[in-house]
N, C-alpha and C positions, 0 to 999 in steps of 0.2 A: 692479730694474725701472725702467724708464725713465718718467719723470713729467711731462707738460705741463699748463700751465695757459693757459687758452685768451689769444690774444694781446691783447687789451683790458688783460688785467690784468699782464702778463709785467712785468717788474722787471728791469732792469739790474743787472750786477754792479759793485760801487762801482770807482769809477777805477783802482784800486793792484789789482786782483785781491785776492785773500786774503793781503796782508799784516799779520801780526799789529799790532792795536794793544796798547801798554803799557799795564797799569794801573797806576797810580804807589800804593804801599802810603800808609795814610791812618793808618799806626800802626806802630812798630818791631818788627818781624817776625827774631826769632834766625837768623843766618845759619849756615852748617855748623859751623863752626869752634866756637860757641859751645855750639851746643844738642850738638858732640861733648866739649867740656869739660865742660858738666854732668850729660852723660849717661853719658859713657859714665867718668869718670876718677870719680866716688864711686858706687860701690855702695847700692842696686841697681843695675844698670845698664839705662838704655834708649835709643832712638833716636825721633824723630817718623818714623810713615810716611810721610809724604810725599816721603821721599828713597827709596822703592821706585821711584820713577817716570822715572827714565831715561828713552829712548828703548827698550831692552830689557825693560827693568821692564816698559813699557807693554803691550809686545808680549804678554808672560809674561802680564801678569792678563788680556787679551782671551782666552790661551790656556787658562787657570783657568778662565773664564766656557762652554768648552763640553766643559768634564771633567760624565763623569755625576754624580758626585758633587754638583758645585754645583750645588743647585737654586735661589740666589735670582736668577740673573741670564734663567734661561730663563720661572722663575714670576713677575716681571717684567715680562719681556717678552709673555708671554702677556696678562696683563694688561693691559697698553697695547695688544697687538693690537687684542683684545675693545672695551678702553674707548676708544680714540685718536677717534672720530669724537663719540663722545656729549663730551669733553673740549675738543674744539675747537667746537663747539656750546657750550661753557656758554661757553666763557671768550672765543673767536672774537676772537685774538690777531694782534697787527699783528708782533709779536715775541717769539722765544724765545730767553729768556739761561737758558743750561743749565749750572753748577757742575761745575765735573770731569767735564767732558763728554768724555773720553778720544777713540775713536773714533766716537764718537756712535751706535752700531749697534742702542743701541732707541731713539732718538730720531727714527730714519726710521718709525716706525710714526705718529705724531705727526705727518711731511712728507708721509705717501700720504694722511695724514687731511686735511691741509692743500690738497693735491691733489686732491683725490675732493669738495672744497667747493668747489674753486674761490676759495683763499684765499692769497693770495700773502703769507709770511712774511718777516722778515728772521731769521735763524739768529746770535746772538750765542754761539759755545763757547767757555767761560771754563775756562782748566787753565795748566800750568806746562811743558807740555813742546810748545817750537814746531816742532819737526820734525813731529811728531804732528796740530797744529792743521792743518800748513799739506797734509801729505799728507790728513788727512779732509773739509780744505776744497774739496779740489782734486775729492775721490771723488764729494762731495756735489753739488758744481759741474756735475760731468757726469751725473749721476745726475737732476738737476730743474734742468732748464735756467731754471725762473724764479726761482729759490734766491738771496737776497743772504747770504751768506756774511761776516759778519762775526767774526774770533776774538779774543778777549783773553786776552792773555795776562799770567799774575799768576798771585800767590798769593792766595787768597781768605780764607785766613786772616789776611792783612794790612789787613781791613776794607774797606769797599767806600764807600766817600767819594767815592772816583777814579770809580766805575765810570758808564759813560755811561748815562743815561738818554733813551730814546727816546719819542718822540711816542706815544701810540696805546698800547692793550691790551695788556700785557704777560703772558707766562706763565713763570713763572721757575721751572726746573726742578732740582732737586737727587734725582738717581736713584742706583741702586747698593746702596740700603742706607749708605749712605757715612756719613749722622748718625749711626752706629752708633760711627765711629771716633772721636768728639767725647766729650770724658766731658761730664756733667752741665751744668758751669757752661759752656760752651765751645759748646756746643749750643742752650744758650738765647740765648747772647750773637750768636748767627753767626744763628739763626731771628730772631730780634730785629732786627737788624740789616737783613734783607730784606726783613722788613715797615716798617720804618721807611720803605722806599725805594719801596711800593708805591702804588697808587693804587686807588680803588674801585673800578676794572673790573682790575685785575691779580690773579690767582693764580698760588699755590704748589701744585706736583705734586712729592710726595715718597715715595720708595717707603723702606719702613724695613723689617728682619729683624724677623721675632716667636720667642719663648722657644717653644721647640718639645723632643722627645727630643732627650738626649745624642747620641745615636746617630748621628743624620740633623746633629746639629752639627759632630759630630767630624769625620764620611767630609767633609763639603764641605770642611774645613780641612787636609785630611790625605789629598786624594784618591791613587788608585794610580800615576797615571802620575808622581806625584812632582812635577808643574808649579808648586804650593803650593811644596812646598821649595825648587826651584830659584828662584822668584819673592822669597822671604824670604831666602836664600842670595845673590843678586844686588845685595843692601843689601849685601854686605860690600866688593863689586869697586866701587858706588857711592864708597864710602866710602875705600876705597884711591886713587882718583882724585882725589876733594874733600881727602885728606886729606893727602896724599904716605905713603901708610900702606900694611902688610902683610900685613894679613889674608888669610890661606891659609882658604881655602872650605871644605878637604875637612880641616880641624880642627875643624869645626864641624856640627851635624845640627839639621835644621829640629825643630819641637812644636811643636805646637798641643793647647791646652787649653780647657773650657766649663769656667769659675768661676760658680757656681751661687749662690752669694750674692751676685757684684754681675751676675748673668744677663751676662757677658760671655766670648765665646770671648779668649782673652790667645796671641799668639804670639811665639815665641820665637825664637833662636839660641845654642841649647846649646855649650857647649865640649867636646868629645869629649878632650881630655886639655889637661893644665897646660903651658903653652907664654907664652910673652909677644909683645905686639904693637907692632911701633913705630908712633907719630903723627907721622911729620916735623913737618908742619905744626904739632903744640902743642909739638912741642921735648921730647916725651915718652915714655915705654913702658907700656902697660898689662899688668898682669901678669894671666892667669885661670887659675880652678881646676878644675879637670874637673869638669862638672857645672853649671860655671857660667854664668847665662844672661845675656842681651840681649834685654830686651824691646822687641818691633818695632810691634807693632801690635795695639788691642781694636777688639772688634765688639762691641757692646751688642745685648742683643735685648729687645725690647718686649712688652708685654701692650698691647693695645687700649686700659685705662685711664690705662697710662703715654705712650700717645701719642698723647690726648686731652690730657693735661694738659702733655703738651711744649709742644702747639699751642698752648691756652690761655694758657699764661703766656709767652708771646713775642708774643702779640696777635694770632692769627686763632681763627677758627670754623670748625669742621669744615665741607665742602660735601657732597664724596661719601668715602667708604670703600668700594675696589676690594680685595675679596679670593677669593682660592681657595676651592673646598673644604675643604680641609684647612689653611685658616688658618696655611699657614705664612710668609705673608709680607704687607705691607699697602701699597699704595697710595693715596695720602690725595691731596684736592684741596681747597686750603683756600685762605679768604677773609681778607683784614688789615681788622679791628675798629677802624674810625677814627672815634674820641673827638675830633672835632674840630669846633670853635665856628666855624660861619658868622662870617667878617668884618661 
């Protein structure tokens, strides 16, 4: 749908059009080579997700997101439909820097709300893959003509030191369910870290998964049309590439698991029989045994009380809690708690 915001307030697109800016990491961040030495050459064996995210990759989870199965990207998004206007009324944001903002496609619910106020935004999407930035820049561009379209590009796991701070009310977005992929300490340290950077009129909008039936966990990770697989299967052609390596695809079958003692789905890449793999790149072979896995990626899921106490101990206050009926998933809008002494 095409969006105007009346001319008084229209906003120019910055000089360069949507050329991504760098964010220069603010902490030594494993590059492929490394995190495939320690990952993948001692047993157990795993890889960080973040190397699902190609340009393909990218493609593949937008295409996950509209298998019936996955219900958290559509319960989500309903979500922000409902809440997008009451959201931008509380926080009534001059800027929105969005974390792994892929192709931003429920963040436009958040733009028509920004539109239907009469509130001109600058759009800062922060992700790792710039073909991606520069084409949703371009969509966005056309799509809300008074749109400033700002992208940064990084990894956000390399600390946000670097990252620009802008004038004015900020609402800094981390959707997806994505905290899910963070264990514990990693989680605290990255929510910690944003509020660090916040100011008393800035909030955080975080959508998180909640522990729900096996069931309804499994089919999302394991949908029919097989897009899950081919999406965790696509880490291996990643990795052939970064790696000068050989991983054969169809040696391998996707799984997905709900582990019920730490509430997290764990997904895999099975070996479908004993074969060995070369790594040009580390000058070595890894050998596997049928059966034997690559762990790719956890999804944590939350109780209400556990993501009270996320928030708390990284430094905000709960504002609202946005959920379903059926409570299977939670939209939080929280405040950063500043303990801070008047000069």
């Amino acid at each position: 749908m095409h969006r105007t915001i009346t001319d008084g307030a229209r906003q120019q697109p910055p000089p360069n059009g949507i050329d991504c800016l760098r964010v220069t990491p603010s902490r030594p961040v494993p590059p492929l080579l490394q995190d495939a030495r320690s990952g993948l050459l001692d047993r157990p064996r795993s890889m960080p997700p973040k190397y699902f995210y190609d340009h393909r990759g990218a493609c593949l989870f937008d295409a996950i997101c509209d298998t019936p199965e996955y219900y958290p990207t559509r319960t989500e998004e309903a979500l922000l439909q409902r809440h997008a206007q009451e959201i931008i009324a509380l926080v009534k944001p001059d800027h929105i820097i969005e974390f792994g903002s892929g192709t931003s496609r429920k963040t436009r619910h958040l733009l028509d709300a920004c539109s239907d106020s009469d509130r001109p935004v600058t759009y800062w999407p922060f992700d790792v893959c710039e073909p991606v930035l520069r084409e949703t820049g371009h969509a966005l561009m056309q799509d809300y003509d008074w749109l400033n379209v700002r992208p940064l590009l990084g990894d956000y796991h390399a600390g946000l030191d670097e990252l620009p701070v802008p004038e004015g009310p900020c609402l800094y977005l981390f959707l997806g369910g994505t905290i899910g992929n963070f264990d514990s300490p990693d989680a605290h340290r990255f929510l910690a870290e944003i509020c660090n950077r916040m100011q008393a009129d800035d909030c955080l909008v975080m959508g998180a998964d909640r522990v729900k039936a096996h069931a309804v966990l499994h089919a999302a990770y394991n949908d029919a049309e097989g897009i899950t697989a081919e999406f965790n299967l696509n880490l291996l052609e990643v990795l052939n590439r970064g790696l000068d390596a050989d991983f054969d695809p169809g040696r391998f079958r996707h799984r997905a698991v709900y582990n019920d003692a730490r509430e997290q789905i764990e997904m895999y890449l099975v070996a479908r029989e004993r074969h060995q793999v070369r790594l040009g790149a580390l000058d070595c072979a890894m050998s596997l045994q049928e059966g034997e896995s690559i762990l790719t990626e956890i999804s944590r899921k939350f109780s209400v009380e556990s993501l009270q106490s996320m928030l708390t101990e990284a430094g905000y206050m709960l504002d609202r809690h946005y959920q379903p009926d059926n409570h299977y998933y939670s939209l939080l809008l929280a405040r950063p708690v500043l303990e801070r002494s008047e000069a």
